[in-house]
Biopython code that builds the backbone (N, CA, C, O; Angstrom):
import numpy as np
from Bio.PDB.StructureBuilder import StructureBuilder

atoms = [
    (1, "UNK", "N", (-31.586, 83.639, 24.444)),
    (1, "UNK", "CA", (-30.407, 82.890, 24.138)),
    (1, "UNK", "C", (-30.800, 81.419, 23.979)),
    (1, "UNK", "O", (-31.633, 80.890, 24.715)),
    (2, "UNK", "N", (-30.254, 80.871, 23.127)),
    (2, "UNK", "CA", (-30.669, 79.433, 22.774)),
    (2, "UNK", "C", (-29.770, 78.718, 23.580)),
    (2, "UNK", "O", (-28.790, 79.072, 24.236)),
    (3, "UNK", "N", (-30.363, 77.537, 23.374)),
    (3, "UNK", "CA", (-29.215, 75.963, 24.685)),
    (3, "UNK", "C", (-28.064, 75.694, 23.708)),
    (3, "UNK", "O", (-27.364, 74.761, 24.101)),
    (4, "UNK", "N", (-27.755, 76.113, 22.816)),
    (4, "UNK", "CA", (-26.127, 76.400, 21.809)),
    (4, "UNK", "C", (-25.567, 77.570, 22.574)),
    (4, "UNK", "O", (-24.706, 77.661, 23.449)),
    (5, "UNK", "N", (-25.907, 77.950, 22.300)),
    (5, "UNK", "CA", (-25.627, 79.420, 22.795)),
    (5, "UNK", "C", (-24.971, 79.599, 24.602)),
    (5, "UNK", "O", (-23.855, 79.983, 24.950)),
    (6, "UNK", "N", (-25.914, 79.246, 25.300)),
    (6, "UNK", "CA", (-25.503, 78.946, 26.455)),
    (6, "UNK", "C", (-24.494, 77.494, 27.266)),
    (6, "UNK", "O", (-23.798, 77.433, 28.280)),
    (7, "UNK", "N", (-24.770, 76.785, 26.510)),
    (7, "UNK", "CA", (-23.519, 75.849, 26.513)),
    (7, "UNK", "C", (-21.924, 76.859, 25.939)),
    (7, "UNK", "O", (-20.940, 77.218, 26.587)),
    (8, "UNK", "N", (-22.213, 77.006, 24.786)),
    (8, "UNK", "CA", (-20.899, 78.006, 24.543)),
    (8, "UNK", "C", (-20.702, 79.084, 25.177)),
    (8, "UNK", "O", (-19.707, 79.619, 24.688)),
    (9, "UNK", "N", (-21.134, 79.712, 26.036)),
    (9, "UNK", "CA", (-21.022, 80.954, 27.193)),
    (9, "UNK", "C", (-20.984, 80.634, 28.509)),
    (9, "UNK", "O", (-21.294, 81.481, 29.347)),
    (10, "UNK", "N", (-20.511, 79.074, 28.950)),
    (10, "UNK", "CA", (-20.911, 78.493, 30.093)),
    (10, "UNK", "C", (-19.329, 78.209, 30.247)),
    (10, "UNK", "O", (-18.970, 78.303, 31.421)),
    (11, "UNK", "N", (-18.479, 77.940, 29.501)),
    (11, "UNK", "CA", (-17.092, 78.122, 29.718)),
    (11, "UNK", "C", (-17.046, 76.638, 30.597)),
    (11, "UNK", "O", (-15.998, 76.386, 31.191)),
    (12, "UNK", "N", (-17.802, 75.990, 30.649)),
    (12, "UNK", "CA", (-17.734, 74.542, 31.164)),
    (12, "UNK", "C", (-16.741, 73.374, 30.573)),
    (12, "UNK", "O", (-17.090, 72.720, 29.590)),
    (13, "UNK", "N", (-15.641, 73.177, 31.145)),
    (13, "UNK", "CA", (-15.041, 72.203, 30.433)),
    (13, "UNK", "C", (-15.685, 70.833, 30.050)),
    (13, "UNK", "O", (-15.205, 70.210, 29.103)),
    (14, "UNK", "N", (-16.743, 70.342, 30.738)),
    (14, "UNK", "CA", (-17.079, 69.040, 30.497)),
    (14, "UNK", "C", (-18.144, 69.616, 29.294)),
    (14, "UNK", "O", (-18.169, 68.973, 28.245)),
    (15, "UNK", "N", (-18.765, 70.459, 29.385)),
    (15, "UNK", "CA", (-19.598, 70.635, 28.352)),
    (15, "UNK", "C", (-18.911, 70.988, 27.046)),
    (15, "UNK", "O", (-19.606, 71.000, 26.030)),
    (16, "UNK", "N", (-17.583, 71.285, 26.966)),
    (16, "UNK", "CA", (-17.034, 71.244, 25.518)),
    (16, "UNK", "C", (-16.129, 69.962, 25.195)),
    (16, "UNK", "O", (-15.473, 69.914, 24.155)),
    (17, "UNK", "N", (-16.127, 68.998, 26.073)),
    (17, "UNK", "CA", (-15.544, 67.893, 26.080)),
    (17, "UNK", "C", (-16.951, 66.925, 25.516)),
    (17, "UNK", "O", (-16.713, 65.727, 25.669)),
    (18, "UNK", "N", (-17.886, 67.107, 25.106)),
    (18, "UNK", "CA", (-18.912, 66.256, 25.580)),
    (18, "UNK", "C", (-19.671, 66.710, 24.010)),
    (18, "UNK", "O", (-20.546, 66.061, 23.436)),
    (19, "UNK", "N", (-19.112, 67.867, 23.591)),
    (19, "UNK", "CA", (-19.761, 68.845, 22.359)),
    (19, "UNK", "C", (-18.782, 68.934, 21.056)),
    (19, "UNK", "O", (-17.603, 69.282, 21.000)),
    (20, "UNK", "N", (-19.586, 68.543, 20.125)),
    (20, "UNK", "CA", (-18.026, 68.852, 19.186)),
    (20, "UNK", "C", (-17.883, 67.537, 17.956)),
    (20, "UNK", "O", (-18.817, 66.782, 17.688)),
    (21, "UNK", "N", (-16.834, 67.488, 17.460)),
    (21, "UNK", "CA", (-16.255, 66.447, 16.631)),
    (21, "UNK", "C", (-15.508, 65.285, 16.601)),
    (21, "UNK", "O", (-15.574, 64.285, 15.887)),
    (22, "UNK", "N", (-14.649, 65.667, 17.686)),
    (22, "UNK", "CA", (-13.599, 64.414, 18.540)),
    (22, "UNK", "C", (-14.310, 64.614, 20.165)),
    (22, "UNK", "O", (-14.144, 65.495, 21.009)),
    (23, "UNK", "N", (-15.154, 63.377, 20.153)),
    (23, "UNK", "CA", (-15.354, 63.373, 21.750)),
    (23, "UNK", "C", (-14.199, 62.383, 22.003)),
    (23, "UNK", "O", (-13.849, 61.528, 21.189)),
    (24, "UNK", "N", (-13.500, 62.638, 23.524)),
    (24, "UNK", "CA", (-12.568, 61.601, 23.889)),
    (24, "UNK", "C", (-13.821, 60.534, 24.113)),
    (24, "UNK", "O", (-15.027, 60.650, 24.330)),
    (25, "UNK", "N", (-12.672, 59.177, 23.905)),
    (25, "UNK", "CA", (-13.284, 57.644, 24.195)),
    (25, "UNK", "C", (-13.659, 57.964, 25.976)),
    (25, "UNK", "O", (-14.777, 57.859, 26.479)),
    (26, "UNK", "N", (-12.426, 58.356, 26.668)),
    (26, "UNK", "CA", (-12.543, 57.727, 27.868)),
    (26, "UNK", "C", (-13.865, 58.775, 28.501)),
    (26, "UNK", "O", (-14.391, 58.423, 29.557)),
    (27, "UNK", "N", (-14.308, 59.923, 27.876)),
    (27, "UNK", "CA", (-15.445, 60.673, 28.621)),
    (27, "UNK", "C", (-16.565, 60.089, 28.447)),
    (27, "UNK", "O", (-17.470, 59.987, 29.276)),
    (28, "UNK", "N", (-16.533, 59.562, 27.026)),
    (28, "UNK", "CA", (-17.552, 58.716, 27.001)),
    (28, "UNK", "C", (-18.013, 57.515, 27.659)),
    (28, "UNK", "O", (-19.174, 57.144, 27.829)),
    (29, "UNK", "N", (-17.088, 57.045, 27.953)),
    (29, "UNK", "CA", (-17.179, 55.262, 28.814)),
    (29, "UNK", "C", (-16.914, 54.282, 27.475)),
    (29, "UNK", "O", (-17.503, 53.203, 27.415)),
    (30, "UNK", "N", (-15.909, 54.746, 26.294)),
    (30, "UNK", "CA", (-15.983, 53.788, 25.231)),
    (30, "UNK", "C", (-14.975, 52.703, 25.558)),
    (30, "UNK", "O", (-15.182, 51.579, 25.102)),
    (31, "UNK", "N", (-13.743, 52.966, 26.419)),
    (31, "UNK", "CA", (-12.603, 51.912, 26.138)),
    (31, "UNK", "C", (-12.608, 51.031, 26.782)),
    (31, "UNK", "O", (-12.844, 50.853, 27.977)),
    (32, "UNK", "N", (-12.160, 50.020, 25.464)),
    (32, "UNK", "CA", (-12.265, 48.720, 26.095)),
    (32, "UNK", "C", (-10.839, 48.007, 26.760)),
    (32, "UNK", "O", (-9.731, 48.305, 26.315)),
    (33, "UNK", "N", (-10.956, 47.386, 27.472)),
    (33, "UNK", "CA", (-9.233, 46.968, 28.072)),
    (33, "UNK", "C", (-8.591, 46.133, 27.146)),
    (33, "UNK", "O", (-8.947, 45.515, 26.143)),
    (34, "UNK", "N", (-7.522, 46.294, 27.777)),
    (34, "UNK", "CA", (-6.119, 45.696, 26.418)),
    (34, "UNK", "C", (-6.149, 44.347, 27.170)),
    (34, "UNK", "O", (-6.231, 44.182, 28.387)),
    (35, "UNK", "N", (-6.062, 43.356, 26.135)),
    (35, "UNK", "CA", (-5.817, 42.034, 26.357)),
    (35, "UNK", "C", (-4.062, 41.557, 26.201)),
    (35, "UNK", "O", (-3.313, 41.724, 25.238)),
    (36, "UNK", "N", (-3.812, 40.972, 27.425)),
    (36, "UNK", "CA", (-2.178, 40.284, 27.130)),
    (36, "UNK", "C", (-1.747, 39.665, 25.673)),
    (36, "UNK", "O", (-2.727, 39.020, 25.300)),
    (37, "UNK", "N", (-0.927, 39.597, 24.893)),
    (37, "UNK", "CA", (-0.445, 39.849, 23.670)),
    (37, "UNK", "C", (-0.307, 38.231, 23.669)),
    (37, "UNK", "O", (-0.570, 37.614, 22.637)),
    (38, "UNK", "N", (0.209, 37.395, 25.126)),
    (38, "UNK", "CA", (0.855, 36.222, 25.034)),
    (38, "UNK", "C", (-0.425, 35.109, 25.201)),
    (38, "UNK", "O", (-0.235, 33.901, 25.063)),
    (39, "UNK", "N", (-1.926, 35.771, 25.557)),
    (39, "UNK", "CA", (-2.324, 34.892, 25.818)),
    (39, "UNK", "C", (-3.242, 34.644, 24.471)),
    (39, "UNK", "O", (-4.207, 33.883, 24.538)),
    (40, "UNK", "N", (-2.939, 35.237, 23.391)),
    (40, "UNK", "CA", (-3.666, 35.465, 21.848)),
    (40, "UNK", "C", (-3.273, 34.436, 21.157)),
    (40, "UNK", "O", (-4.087, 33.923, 20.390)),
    (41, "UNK", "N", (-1.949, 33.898, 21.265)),
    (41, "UNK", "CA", (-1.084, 33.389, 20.385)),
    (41, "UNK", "C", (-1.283, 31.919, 21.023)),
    (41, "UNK", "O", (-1.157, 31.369, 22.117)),
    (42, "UNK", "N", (-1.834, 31.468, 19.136)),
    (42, "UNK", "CA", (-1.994, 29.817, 19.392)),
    (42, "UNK", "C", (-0.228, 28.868, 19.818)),
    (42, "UNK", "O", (0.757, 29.606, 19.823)),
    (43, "UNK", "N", (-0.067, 27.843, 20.028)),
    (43, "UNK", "CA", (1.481, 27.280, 20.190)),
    (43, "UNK", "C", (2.112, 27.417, 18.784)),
    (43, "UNK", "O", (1.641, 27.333, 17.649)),
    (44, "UNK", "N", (3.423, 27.673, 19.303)),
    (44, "UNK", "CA", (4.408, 27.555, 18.008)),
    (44, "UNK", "C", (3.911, 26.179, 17.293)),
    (44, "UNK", "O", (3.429, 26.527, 16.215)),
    (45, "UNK", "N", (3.825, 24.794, 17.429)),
    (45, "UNK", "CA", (3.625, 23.742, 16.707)),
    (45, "UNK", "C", (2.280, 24.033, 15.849)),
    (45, "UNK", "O", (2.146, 23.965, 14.628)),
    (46, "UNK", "N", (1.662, 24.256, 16.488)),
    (46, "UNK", "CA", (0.020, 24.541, 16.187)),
    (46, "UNK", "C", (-0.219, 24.448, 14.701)),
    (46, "UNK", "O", (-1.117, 23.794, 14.170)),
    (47, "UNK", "N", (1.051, 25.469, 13.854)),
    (47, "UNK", "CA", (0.958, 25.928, 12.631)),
    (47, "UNK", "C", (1.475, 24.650, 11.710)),
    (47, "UNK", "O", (0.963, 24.290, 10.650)),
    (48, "UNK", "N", (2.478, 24.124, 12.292)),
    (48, "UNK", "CA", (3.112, 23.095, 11.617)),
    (48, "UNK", "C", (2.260, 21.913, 11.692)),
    (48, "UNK", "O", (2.665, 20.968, 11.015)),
    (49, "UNK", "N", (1.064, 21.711, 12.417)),
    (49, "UNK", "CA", (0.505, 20.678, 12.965)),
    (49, "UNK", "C", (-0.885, 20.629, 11.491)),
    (49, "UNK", "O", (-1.551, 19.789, 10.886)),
    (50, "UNK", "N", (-0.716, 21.858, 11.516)),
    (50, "UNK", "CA", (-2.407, 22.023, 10.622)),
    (50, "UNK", "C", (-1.862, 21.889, 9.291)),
    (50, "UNK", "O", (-2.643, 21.568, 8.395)),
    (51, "UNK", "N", (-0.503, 22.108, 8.989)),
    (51, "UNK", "CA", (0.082, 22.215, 7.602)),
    (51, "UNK", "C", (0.362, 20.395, 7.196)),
    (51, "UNK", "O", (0.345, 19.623, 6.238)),
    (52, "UNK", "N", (0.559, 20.422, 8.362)),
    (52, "UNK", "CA", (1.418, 18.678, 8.058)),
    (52, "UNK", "C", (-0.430, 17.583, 7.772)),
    (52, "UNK", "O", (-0.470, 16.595, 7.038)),
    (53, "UNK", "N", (-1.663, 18.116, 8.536)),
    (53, "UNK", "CA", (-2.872, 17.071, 8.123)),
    (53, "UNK", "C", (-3.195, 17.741, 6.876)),
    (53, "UNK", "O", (-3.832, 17.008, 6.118)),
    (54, "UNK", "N", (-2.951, 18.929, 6.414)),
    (54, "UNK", "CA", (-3.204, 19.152, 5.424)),
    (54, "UNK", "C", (-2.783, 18.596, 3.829)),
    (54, "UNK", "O", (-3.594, 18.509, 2.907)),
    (55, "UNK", "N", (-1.500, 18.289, 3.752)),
    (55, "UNK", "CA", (-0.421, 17.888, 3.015)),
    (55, "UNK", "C", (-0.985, 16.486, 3.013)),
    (55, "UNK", "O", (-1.508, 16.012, 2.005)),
    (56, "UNK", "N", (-0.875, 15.837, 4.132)),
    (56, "UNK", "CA", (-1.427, 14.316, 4.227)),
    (56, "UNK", "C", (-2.604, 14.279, 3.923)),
    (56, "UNK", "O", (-2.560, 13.611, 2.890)),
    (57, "UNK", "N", (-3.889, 14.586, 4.131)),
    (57, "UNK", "CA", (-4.708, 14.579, 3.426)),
    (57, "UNK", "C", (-4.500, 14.593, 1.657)),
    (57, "UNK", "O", (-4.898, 13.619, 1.019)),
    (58, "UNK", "N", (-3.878, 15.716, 0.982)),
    (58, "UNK", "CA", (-4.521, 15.974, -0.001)),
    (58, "UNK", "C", (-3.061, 14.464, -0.894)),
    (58, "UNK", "O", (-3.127, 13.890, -1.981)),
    (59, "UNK", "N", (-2.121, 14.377, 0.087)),
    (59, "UNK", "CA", (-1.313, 12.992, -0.288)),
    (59, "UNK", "C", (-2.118, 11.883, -0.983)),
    (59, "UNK", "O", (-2.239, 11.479, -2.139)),
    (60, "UNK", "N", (-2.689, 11.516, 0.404)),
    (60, "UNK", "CA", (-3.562, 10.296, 0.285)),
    (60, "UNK", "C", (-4.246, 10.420, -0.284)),
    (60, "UNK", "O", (-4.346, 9.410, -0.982)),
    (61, "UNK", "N", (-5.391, 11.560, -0.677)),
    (61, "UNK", "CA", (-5.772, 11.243, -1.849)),
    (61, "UNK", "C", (-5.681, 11.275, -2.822)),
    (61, "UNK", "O", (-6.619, 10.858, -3.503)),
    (62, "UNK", "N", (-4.423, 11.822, -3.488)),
    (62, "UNK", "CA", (-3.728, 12.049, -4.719)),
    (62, "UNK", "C", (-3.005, 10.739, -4.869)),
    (62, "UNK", "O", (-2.563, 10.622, -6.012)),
    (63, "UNK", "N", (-2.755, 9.775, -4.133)),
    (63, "UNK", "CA", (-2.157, 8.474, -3.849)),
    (63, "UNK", "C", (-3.270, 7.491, -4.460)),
    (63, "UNK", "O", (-2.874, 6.610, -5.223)),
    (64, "UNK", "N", (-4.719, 7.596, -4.151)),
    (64, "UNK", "CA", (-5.302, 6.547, -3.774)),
    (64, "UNK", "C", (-6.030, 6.563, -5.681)),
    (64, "UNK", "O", (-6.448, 5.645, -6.386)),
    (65, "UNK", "N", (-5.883, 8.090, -5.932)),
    (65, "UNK", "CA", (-6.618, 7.975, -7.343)),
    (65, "UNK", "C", (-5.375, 7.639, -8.214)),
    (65, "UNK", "O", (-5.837, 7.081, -9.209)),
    (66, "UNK", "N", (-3.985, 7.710, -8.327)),
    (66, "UNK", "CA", (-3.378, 7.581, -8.738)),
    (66, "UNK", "C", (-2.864, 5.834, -9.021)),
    (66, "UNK", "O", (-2.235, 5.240, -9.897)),
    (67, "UNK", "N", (-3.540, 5.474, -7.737)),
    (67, "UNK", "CA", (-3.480, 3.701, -7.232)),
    (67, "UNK", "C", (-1.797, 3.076, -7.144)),
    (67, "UNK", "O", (-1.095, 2.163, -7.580)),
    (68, "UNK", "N", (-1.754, 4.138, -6.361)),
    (68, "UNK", "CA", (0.144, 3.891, -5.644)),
    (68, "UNK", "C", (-0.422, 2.853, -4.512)),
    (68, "UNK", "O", (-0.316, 1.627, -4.485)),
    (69, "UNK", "N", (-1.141, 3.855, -3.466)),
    (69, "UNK", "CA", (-1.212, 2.950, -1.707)),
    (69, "UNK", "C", (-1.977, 1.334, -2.632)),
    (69, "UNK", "O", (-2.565, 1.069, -3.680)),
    (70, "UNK", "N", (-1.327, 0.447, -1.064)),
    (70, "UNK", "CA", (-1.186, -0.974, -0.978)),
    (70, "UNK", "C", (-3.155, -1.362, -1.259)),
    (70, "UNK", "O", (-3.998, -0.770, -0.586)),
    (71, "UNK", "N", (-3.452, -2.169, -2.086)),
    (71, "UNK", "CA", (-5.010, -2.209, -1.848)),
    (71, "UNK", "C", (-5.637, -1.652, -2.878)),
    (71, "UNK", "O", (-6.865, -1.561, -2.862)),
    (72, "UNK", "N", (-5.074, -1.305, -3.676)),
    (72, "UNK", "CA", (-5.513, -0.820, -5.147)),
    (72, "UNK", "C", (-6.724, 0.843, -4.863)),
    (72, "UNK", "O", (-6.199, 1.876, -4.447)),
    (73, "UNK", "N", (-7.700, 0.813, -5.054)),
    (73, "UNK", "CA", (-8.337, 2.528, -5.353)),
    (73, "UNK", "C", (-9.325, 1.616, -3.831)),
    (73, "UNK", "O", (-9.663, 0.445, -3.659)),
    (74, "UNK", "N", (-9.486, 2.850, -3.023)),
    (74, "UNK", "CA", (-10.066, 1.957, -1.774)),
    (74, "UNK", "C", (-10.588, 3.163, -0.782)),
    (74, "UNK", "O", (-9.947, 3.948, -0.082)),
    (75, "UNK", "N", (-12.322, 2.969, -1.044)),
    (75, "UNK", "CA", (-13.004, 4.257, -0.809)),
    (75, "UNK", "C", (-12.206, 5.034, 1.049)),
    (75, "UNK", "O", (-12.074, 6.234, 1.289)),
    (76, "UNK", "N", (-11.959, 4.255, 1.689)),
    (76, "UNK", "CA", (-11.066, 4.235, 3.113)),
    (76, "UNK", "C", (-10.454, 4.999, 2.937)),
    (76, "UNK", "O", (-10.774, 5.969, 3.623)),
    (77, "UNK", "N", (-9.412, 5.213, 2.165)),
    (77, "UNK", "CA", (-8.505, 6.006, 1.916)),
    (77, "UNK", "C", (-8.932, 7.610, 1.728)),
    (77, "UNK", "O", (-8.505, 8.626, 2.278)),
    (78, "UNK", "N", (-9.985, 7.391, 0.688)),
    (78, "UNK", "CA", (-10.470, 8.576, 0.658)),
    (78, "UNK", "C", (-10.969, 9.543, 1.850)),
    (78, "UNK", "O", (-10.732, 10.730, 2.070)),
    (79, "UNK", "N", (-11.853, 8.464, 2.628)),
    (79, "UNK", "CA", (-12.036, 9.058, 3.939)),
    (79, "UNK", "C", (-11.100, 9.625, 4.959)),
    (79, "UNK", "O", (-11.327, 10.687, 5.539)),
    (80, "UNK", "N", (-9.910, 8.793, 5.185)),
    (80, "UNK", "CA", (-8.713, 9.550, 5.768)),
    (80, "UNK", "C", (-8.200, 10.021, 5.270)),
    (80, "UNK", "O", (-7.107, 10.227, 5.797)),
    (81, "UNK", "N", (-8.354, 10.545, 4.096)),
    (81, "UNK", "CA", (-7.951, 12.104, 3.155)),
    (81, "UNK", "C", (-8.590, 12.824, 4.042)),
    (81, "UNK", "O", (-8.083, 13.368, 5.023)),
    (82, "UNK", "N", (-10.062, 12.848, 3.620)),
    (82, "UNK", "CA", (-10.579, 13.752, 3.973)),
    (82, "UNK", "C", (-10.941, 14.041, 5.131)),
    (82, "UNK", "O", (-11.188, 15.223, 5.371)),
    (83, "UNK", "N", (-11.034, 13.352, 5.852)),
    (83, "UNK", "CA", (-11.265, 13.366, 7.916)),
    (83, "UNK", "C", (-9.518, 14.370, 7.712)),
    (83, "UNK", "O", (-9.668, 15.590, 7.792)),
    (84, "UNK", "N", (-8.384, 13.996, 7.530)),
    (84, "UNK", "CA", (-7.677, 14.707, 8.024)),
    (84, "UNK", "C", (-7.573, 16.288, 6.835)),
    (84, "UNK", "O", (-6.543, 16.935, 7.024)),
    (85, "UNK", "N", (-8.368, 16.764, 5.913)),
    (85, "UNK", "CA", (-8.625, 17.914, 5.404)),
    (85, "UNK", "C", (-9.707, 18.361, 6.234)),
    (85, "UNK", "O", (-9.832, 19.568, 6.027)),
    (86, "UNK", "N", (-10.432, 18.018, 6.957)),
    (86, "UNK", "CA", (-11.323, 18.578, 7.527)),
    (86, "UNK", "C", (-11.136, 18.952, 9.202)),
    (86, "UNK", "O", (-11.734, 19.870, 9.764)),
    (87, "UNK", "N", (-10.181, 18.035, 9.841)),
    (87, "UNK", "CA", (-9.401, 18.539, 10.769)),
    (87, "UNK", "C", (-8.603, 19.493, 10.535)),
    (87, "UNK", "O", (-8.480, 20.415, 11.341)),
    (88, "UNK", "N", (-7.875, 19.436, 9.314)),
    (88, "UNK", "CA", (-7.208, 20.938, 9.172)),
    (88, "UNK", "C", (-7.655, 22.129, 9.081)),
    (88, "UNK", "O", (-7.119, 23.129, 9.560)),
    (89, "UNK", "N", (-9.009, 22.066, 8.247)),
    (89, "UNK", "CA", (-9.240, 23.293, 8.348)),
    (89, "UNK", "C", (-10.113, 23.736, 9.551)),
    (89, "UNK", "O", (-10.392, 24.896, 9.852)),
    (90, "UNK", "N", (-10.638, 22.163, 10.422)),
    (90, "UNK", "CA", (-10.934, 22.843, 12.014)),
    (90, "UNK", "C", (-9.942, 23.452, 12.717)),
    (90, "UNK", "O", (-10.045, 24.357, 13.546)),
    (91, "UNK", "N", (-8.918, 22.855, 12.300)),
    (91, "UNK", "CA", (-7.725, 23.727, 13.330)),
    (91, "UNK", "C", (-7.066, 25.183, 12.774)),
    (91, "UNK", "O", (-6.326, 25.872, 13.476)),
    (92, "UNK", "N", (-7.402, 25.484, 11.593)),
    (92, "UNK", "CA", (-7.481, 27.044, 10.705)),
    (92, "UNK", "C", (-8.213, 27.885, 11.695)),
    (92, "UNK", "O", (-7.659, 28.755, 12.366)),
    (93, "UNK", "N", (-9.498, 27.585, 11.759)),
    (93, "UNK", "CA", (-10.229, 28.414, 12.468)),
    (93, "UNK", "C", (-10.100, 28.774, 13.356)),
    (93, "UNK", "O", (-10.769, 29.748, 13.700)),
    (94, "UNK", "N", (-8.942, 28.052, 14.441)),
    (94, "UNK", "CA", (-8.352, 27.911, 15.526)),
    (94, "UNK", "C", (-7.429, 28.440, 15.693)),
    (94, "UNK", "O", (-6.907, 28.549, 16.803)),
    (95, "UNK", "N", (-6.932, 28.956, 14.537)),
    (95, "UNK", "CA", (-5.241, 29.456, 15.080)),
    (95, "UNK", "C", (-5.386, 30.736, 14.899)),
    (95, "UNK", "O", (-6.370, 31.221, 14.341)),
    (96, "UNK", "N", (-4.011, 31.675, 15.546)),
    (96, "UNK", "CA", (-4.366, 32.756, 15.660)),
    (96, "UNK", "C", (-2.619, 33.320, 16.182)),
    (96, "UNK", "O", (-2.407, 34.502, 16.451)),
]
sb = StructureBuilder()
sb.init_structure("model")
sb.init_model(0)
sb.init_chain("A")
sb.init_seg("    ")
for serial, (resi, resn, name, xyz) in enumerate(atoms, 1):
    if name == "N":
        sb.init_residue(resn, " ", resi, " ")
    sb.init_atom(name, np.array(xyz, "f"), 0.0, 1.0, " ", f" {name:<3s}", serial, name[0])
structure = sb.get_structure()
């Protein structure tokens, strides 16, 4: 008799739990624990916070080439465009 063979004539529950196509997770040692739902979630503002440097950023610099802001075309400007596009999308990565 082969070790197939005798596993299937052994009427062993763990040995047909352990054999097969669907092994359960938990015989295996696969599951992982559930994480609280509330502690996932970035703050309600969070979203409005990353939308609003975003907008301002791409403002100012749509402002500064356009030569609306006070100071005529003024490389500064550009930079606090972009310092606050680049905070936004640090805080993208962040939210959740």
């Amino acid at each position: 008799m082969t070790s197939i063979g005798r596993m299937a004539s052994s009427g062993s529950k763990k040995a047909a739990k352990s054999v097969g196509r669907y092994v359960d997770p938990h015989v295996r040692g696969r599951v992982t624990a559930k994480q609280q739902v509330s502690h996932d979630h970035s703050p309600h503002w969070f979203g409005w916070v990353l939308l609003d440097l975003m907008l301002f950023g791409v403002l100012v610099i749509t402002l500064n080439y356009l030569q609306v802001l006070p100071g005529s075309t003024s490389s500064w400007y550009l930079v606090l465009g972009l310092a606050a596009l680049f905070s936004a999308f640090y805080l993208a990565t962040r939210f959740r």
